[in-house]
Structure formats: C-alpha cells, structure tokens
N, CA, C and O atoms as CSV, one atom per row, in Angstrom:
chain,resi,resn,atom,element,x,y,z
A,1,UNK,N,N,-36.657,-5.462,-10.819
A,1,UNK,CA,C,-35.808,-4.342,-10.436
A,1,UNK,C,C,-36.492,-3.552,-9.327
A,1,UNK,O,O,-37.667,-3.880,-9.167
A,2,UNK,N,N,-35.979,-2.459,-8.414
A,2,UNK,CA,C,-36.451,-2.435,-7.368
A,2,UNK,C,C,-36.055,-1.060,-7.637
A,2,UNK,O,O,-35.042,-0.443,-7.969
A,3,UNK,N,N,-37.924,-0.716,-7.207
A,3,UNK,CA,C,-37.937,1.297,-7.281
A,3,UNK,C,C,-38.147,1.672,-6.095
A,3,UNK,O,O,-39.155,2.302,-5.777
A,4,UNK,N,N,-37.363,1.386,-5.404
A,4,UNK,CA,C,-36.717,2.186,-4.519
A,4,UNK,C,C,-35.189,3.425,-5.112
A,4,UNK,O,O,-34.641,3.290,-6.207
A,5,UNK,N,N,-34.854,4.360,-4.234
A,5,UNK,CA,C,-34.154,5.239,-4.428
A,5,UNK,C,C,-32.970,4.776,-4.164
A,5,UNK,O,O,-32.890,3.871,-3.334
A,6,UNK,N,N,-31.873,5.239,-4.747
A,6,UNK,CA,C,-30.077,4.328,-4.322
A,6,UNK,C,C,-30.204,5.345,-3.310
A,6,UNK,O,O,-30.578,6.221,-4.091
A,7,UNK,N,N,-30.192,5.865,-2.315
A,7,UNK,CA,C,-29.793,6.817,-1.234
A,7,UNK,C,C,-30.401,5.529,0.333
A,7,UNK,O,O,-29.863,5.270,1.409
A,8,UNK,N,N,-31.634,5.066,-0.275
A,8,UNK,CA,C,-32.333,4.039,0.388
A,8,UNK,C,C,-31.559,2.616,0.766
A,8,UNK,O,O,-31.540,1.915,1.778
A,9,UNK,N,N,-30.928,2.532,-0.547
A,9,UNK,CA,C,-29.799,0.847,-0.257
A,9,UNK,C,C,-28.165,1.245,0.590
A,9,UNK,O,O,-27.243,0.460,0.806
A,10,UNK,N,N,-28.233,2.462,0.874
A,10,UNK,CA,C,-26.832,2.735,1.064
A,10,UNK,C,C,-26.819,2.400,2.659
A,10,UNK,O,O,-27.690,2.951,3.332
A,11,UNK,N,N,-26.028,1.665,3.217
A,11,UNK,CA,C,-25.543,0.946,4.775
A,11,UNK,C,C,-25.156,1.730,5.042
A,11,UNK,O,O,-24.383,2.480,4.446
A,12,UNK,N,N,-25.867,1.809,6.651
A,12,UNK,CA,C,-25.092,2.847,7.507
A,12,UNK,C,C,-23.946,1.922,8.269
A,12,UNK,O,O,-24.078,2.010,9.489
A,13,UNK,N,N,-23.126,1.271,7.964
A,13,UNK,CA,C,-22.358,0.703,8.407
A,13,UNK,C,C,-21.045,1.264,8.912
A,13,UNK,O,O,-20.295,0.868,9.805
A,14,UNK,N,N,-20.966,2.483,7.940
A,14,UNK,CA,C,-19.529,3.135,7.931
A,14,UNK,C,C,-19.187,4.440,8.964
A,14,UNK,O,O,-18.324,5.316,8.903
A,15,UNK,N,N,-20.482,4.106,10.135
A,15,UNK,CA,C,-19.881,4.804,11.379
A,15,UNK,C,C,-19.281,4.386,11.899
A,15,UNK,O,O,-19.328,3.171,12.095
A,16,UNK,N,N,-18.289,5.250,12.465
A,16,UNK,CA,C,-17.406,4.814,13.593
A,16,UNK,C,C,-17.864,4.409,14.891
A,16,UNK,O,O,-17.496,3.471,15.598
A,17,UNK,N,N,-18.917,5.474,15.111
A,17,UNK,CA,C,-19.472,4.694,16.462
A,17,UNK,C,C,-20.443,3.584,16.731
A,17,UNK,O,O,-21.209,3.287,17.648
A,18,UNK,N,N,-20.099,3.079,15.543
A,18,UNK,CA,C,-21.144,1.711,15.423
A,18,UNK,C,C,-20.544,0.487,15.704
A,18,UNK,O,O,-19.714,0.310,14.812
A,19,UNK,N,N,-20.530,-0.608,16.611
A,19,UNK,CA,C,-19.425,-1.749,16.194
A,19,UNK,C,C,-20.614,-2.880,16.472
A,19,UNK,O,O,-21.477,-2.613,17.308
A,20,UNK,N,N,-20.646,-4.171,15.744
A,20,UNK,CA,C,-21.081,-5.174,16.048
A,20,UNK,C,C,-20.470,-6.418,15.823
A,20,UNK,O,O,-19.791,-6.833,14.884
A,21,UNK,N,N,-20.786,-6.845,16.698
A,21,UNK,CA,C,-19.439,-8.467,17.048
A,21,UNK,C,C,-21.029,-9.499,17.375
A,21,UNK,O,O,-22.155,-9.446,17.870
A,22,UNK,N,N,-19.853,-10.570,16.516
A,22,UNK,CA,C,-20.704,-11.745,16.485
A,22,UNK,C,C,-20.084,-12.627,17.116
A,22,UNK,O,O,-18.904,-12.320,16.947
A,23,UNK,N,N,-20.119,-13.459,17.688
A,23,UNK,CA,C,-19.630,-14.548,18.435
A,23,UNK,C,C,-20.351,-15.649,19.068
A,23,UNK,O,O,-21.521,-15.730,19.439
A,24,UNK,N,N,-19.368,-16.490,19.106
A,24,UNK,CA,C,-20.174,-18.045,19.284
A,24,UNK,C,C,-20.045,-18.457,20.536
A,24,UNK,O,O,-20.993,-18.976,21.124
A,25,UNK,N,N,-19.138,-18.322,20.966
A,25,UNK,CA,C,-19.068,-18.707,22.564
A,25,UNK,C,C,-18.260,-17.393,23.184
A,25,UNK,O,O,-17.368,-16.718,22.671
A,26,UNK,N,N,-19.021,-17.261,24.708
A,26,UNK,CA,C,-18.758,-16.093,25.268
A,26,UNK,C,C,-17.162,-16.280,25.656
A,26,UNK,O,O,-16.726,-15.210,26.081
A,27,UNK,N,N,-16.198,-17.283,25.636
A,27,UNK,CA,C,-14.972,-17.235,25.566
A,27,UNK,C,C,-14.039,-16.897,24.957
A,27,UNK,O,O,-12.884,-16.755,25.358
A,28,UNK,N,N,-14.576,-16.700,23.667
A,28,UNK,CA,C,-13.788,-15.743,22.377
A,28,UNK,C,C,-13.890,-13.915,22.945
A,28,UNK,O,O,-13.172,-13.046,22.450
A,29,UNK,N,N,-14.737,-13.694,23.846
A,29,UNK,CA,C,-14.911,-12.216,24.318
A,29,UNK,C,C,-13.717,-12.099,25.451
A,29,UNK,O,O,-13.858,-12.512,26.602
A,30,UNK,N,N,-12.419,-11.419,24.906
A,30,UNK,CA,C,-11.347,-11.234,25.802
A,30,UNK,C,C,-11.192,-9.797,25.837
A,30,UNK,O,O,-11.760,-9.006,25.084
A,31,UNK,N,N,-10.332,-9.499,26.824
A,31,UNK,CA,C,-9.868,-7.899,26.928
A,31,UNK,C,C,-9.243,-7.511,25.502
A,31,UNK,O,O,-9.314,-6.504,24.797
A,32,UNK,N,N,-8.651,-8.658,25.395
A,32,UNK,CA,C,-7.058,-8.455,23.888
A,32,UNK,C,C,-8.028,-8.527,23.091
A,32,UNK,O,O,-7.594,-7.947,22.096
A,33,UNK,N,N,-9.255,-8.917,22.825
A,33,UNK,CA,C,-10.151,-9.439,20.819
A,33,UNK,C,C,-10.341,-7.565,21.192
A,33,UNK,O,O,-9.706,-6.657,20.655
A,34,UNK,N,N,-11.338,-7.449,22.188
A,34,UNK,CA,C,-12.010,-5.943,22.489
A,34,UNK,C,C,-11.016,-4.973,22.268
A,34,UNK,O,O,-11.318,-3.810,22.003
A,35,UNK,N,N,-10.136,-5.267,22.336
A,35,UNK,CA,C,-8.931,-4.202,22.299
A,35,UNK,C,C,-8.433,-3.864,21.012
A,35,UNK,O,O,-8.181,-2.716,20.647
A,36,UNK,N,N,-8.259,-5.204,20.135
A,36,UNK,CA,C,-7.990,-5.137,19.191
A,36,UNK,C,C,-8.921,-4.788,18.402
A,36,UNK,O,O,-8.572,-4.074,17.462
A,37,UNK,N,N,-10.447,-5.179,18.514
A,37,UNK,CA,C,-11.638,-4.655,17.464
A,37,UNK,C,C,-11.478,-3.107,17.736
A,37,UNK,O,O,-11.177,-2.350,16.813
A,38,UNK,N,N,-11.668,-2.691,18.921
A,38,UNK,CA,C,-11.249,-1.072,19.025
A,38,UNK,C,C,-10.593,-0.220,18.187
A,38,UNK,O,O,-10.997,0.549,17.315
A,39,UNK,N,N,-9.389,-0.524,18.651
A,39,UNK,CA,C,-8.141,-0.228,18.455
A,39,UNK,C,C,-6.841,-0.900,18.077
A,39,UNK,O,O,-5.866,-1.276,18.728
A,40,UNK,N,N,-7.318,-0.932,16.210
A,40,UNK,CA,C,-6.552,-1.872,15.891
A,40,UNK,C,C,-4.869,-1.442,15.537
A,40,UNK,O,O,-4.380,-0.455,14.988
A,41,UNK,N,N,-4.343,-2.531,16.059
A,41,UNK,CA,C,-2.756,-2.404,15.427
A,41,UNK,C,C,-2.342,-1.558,14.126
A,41,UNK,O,O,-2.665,-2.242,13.155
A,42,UNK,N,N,-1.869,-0.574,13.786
A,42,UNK,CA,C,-1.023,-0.097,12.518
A,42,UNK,C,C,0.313,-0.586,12.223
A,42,UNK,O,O,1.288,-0.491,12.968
A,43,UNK,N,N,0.265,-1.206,10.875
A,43,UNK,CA,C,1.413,-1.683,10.577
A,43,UNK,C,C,1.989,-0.929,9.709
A,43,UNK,O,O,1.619,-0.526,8.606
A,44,UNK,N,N,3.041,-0.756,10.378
A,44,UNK,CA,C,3.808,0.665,9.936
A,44,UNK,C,C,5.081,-0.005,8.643
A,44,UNK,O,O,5.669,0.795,7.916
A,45,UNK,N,N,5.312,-1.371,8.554
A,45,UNK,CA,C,5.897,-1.598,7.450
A,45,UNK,C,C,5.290,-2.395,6.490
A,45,UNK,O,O,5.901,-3.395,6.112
A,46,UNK,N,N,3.732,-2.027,5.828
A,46,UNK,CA,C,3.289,-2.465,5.207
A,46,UNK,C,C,4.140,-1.626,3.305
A,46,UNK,O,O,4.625,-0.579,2.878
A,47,UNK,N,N,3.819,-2.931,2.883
A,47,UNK,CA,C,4.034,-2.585,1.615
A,47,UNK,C,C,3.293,-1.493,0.546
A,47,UNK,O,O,2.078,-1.476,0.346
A,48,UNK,N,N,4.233,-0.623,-0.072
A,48,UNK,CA,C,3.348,0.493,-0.818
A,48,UNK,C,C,4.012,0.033,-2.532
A,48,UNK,O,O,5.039,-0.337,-3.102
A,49,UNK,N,N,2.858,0.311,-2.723
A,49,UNK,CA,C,2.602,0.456,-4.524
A,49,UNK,C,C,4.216,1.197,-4.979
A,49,UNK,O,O,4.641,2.063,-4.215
A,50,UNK,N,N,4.801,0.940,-5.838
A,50,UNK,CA,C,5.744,1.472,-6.899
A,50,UNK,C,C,5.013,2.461,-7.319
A,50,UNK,O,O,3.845,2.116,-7.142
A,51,UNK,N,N,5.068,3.900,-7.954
A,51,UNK,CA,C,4.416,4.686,-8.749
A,51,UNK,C,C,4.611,4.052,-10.117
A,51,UNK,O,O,5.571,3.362,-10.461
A,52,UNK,N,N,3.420,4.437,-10.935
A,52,UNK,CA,C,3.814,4.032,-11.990
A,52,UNK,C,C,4.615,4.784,-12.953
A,52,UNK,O,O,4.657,6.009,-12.835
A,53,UNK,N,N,5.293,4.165,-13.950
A,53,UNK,CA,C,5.753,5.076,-14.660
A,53,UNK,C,C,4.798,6.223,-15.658
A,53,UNK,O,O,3.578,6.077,-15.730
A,54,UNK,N,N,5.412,7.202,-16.295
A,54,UNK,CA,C,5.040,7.905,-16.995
A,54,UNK,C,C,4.885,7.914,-18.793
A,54,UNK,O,O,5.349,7.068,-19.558
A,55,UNK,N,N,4.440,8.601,-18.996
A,55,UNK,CA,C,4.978,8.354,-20.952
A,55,UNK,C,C,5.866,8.357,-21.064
A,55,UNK,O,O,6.655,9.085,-20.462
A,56,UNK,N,N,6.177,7.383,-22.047
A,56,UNK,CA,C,7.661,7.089,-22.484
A,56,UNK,C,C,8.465,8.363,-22.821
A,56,UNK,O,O,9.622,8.413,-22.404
A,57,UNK,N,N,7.809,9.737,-23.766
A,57,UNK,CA,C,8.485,10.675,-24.164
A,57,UNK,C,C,7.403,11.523,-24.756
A,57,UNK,O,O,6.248,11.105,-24.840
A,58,UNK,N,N,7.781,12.762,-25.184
A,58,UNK,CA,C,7.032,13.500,-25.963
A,58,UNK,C,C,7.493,13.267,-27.057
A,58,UNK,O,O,7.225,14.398,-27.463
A,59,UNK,N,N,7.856,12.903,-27.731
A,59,UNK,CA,C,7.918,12.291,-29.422
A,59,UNK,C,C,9.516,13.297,-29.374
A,59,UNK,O,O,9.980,14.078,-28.543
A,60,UNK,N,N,10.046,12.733,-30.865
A,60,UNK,CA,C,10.987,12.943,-31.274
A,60,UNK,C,C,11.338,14.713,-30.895
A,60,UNK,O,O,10.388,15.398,-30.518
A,61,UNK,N,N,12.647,15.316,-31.020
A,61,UNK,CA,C,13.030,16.375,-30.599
A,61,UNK,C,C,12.244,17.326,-31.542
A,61,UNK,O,O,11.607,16.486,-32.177
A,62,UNK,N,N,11.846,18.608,-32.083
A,62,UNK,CA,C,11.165,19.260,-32.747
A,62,UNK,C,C,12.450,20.645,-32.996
A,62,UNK,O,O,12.787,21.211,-31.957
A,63,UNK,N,N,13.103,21.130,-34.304
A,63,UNK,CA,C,14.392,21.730,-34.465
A,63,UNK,C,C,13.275,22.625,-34.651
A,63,UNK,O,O,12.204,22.194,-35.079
A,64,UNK,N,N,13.489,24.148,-34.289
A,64,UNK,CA,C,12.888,25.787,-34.571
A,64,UNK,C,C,14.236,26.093,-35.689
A,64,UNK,O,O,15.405,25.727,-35.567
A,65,UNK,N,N,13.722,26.742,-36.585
A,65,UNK,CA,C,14.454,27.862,-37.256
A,65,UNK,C,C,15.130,29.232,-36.426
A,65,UNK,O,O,14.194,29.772,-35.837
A,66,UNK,N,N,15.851,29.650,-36.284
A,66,UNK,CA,C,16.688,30.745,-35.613
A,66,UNK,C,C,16.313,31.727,-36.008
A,66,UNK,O,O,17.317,32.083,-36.625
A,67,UNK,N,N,15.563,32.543,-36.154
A,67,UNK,CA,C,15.568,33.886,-36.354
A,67,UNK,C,C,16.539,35.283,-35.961
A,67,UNK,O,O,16.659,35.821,-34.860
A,68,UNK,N,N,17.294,35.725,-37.521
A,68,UNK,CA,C,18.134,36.773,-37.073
A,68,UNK,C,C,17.469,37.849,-36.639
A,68,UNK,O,O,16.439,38.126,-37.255
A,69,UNK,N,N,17.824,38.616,-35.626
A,69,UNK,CA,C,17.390,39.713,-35.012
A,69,UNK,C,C,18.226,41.131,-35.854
A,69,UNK,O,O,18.655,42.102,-35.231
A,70,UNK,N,N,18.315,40.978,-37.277
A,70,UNK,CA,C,19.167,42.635,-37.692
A,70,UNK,C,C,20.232,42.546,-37.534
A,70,UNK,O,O,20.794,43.096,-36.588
A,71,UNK,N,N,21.005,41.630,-38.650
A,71,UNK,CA,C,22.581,41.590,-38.184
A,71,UNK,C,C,23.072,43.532,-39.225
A,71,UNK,O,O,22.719,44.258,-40.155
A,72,UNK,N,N,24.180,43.379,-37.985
A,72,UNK,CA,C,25.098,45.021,-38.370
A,72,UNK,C,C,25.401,44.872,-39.580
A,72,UNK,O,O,25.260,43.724,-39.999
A,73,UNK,N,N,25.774,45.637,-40.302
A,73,UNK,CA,C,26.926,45.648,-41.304
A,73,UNK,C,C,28.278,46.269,-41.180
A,73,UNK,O,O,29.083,46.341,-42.108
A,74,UNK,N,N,28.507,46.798,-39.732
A,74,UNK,CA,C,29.597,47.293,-39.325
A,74,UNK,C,C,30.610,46.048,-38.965
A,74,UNK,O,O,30.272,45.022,-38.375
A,75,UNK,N,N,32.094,46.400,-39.511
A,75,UNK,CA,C,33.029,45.583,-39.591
A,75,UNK,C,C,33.761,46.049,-37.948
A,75,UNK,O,O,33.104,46.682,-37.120
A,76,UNK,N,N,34.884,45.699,-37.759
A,76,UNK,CA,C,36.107,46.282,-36.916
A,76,UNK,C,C,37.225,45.939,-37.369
A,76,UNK,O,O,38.258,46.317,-36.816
C-alpha cells in the first residue's frame, strides 16, 4: 500500500488549458481534428434521462375526528 497522501495521486488533467494529442502520423494533424479537439461539437438532441418516479403514496387516507366548536341551543 502506498503512504503517500490522496491529494498526491490526484491528476492534474482536468485543466482546461492543458491539451495533449497523441498521434501517429503527422497526417492525422488537420485544421478539422484541431478544431474539433478545441472546440467540440454540442449535440443539442442528445437523449435525457426520464425522471424517476416518486413513492408510490403516503399510505392509506388517515380520517380526524371533527371537533364541535359550541353548538347554540338557540332554535328559529
């Protein structure tokens, strides 16, 4: 196991102003690859996740008792 610190294994890879390209023959290096590693295409009709659903319910309905508030005893 390796005592080193996790702050130590973490890649600085995830700058933006960092890019490195590998390539095998200098003919794969076009304006369009450079353009595209840049500045890549957004695909604007990519597919999105369904939300998921929720709980089925909060359980069965729960009835309260009514409480009278002082009924009158006056007739009309």
């Amino acid at each position: 196991m390796d005592n080193c610190l996790q702050v130590q294994k973490i890649p600085y890879d995830k700058k933006k102003g960092s890019h490195m390209l590998e390539i095998d023959d200098g003919r794969e290096l076009t304006e369009d690859f450079l353009q595209e590693e840049l500045h890549p295409k957004i695909n604007l009709h990519r597919p999105k996740f369904a939300k998921p659903k929720g709980p089925p319910g909060r359980g069965a309905k729960r009835l309260t008792k009514v409480q009278d508030l002082g009924t009158s005893e006056q007739e009309i």
